[in-house]
DRENLO-723545 format. One record per residue (C-alpha): x, y, z; residue number from 1. Coordinates in steps of 0.5 Angstrom, whole numbers. Example, Ala and Ser with C-alpha at 12.3 -4.5 7.8 and 13.67 -1.06 7.14 Angstrom:
BEGIN
<X:25; Y:-9; Z:16; i:1>
<X:27; Y:-2; Z:14; i:2>
end
This chain:
BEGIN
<X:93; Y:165; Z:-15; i:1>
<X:90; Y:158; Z:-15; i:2>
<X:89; Y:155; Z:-9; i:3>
<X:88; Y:149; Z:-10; i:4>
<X:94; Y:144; Z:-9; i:5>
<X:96; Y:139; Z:-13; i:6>
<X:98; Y:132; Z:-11; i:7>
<X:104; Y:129; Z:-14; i:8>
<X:104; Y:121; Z:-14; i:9>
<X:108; Y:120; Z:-9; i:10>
<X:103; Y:124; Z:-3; i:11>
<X:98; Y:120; Z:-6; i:12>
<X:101; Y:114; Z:-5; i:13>
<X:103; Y:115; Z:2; i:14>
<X:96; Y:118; Z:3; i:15>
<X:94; Y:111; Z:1; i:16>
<X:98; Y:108; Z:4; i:17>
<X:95; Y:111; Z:10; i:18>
<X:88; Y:110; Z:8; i:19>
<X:90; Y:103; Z:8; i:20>
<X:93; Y:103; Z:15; i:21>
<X:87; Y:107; Z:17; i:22>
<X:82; Y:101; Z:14; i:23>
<X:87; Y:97; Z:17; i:24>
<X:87; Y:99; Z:25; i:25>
<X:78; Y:101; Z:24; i:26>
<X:79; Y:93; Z:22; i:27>
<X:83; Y:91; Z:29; i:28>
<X:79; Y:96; Z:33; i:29>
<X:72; Y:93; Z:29; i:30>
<X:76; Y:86; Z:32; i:31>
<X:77; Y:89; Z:39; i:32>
<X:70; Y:91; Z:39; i:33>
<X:67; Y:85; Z:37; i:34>
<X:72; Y:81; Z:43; i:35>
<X:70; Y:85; Z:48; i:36>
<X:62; Y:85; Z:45; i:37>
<X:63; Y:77; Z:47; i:38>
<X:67; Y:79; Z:53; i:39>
<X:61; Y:83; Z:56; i:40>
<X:56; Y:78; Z:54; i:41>
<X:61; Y:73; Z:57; i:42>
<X:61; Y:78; Z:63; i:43>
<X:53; Y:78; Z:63; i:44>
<X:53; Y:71; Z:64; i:45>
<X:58; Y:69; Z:68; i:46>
<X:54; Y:74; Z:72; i:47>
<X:48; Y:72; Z:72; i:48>
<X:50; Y:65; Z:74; i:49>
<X:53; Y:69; Z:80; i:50>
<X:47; Y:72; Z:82; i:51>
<X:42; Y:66; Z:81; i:52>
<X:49; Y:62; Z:85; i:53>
<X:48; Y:66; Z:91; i:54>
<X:41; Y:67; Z:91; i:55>
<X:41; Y:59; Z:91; i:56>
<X:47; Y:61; Z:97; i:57>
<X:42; Y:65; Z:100; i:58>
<X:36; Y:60; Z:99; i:59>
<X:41; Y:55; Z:102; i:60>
<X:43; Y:58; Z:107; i:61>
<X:35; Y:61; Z:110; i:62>
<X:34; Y:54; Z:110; i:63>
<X:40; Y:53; Z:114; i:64>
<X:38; Y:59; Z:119; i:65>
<X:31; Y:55; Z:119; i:66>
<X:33; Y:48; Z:121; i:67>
<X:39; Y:50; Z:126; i:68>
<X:34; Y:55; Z:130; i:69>
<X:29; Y:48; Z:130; i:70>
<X:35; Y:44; Z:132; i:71>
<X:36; Y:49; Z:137; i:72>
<X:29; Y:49; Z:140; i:73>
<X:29; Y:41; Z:140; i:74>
<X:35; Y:41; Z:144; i:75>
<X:32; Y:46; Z:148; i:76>
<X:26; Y:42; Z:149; i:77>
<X:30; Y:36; Z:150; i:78>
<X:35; Y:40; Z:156; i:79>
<X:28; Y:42; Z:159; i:80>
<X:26; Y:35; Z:158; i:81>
<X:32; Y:32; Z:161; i:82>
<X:31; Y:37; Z:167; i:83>
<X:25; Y:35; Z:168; i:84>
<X:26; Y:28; Z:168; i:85>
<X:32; Y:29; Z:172; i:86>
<X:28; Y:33; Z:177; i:87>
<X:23; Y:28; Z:178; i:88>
<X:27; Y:22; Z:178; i:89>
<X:32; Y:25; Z:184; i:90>
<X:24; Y:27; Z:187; i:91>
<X:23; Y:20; Z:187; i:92>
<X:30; Y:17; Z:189; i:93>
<X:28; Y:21; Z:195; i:94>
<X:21; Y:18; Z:197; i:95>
<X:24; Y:12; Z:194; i:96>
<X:30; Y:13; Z:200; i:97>
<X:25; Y:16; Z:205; i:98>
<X:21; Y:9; Z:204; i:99>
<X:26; Y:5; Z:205; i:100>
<X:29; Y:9; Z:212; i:101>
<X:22; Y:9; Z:214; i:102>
<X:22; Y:1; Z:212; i:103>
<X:27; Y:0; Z:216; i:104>
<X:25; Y:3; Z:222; i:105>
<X:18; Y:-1; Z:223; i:106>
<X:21; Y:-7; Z:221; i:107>
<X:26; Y:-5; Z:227; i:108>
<X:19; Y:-4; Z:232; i:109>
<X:17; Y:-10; Z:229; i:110>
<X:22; Y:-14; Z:232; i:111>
<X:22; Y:-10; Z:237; i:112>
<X:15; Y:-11; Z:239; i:113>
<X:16; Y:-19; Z:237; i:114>
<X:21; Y:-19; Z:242; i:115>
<X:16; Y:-15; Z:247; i:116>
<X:12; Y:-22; Z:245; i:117>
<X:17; Y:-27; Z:246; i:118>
<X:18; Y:-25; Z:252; i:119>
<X:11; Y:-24; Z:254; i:120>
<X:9; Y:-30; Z:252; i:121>
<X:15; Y:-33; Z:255; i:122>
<X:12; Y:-30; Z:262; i:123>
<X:5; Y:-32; Z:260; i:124>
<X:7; Y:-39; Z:259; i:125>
<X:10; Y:-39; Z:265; i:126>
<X:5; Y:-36; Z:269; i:127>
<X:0; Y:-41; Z:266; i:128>
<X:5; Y:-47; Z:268; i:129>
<X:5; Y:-44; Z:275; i:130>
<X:-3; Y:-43; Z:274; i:131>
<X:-3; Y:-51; Z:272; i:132>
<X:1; Y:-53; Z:277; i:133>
<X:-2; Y:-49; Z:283; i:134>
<X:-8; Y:-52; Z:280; i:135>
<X:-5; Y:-60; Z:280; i:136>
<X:-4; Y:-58; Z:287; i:137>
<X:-10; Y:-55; Z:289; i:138>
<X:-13; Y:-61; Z:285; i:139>
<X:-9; Y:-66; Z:289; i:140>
<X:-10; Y:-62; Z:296; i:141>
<X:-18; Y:-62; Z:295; i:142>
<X:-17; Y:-69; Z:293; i:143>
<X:-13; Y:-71; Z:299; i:144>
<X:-19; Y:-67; Z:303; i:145>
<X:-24; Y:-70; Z:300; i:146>
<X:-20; Y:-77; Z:301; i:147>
<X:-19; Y:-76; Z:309; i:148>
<X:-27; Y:-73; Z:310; i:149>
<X:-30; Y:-79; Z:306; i:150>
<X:-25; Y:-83; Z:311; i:151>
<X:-28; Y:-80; Z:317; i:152>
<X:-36; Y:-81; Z:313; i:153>
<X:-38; Y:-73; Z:314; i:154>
<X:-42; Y:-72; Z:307; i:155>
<X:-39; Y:-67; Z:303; i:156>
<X:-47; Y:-64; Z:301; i:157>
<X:-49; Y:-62; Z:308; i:158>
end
């Protein structure tokens, strides 16, 4: 028994026919390989662009960190800055309105003690024109004595 077959025409020709769809479908698959090949290296350098995008992201947003908290202290120290203005400020209105009442009230002694020395002086100059008059008179009266003892010749010394 021979068991090795015999290939008609026809079996060859298909088997080639098949050879052929097979080189054809390794030449799609060689393609596709090559597709996807420059697909991953496309995929590689969108990725790297991603990765070096948020590594630039995350360097922004660092420095945004950074900046906001100096901001935050700023605004901080300027609130601190503005309550200590304001506190002193309102100490200062406060003395300011101090002075001022304590102003007014020596200026209300003042003209209450120019008035005292209105008045006293008013009372002094009437008791110095009394005085003066008084004088006038007794001058007038001594004047008068005298007149009348030099009239009767008695001497003034003795």
């Amino acid at each position: 028994m021979n068991t090795r077959k015999s290939f008609d025409a026809l079996e060859v020709y298909m088997f080639a026919g098949h050879l052929k769809g097979v080189a054809f479908n390794i030449i799609l698959f060689k393609q596709e390989i090559n597709e996807n090949k420059t697909m991953v290296s496309r995929f590689k350098t969108i990725c790297q662009e991603l990765h070096e995008i948020i590594n630039e992201k995350e360097v922004q947003q660092r420095d945004f960190e950074i900046q906001y908290e100096k901001k935050r202290k700023e605004d901080l120290a300027k609130m601190r800055t503005q309550s200590h203005l304001l506190k002193e400020r309102n100490h200062w209105k406060q003395r300011f309105k101090d002075e001022e009442g304590r102003v007014k009230r020596l200026a209300l002694k003042e003209e209450q003690r120019a008035s005292i020395w209105k008045k006293k002086e008013f009372d002094l100059l009437r008791e110095i024109n009394i005085l003066r008059s008084e004088r006038e008179e007794f001058i007038q009266m001594f004047q008068t004595l005298q007149a009348s003892l030099i009239a009767k010749n008695i001497d003034l010394d003795n």
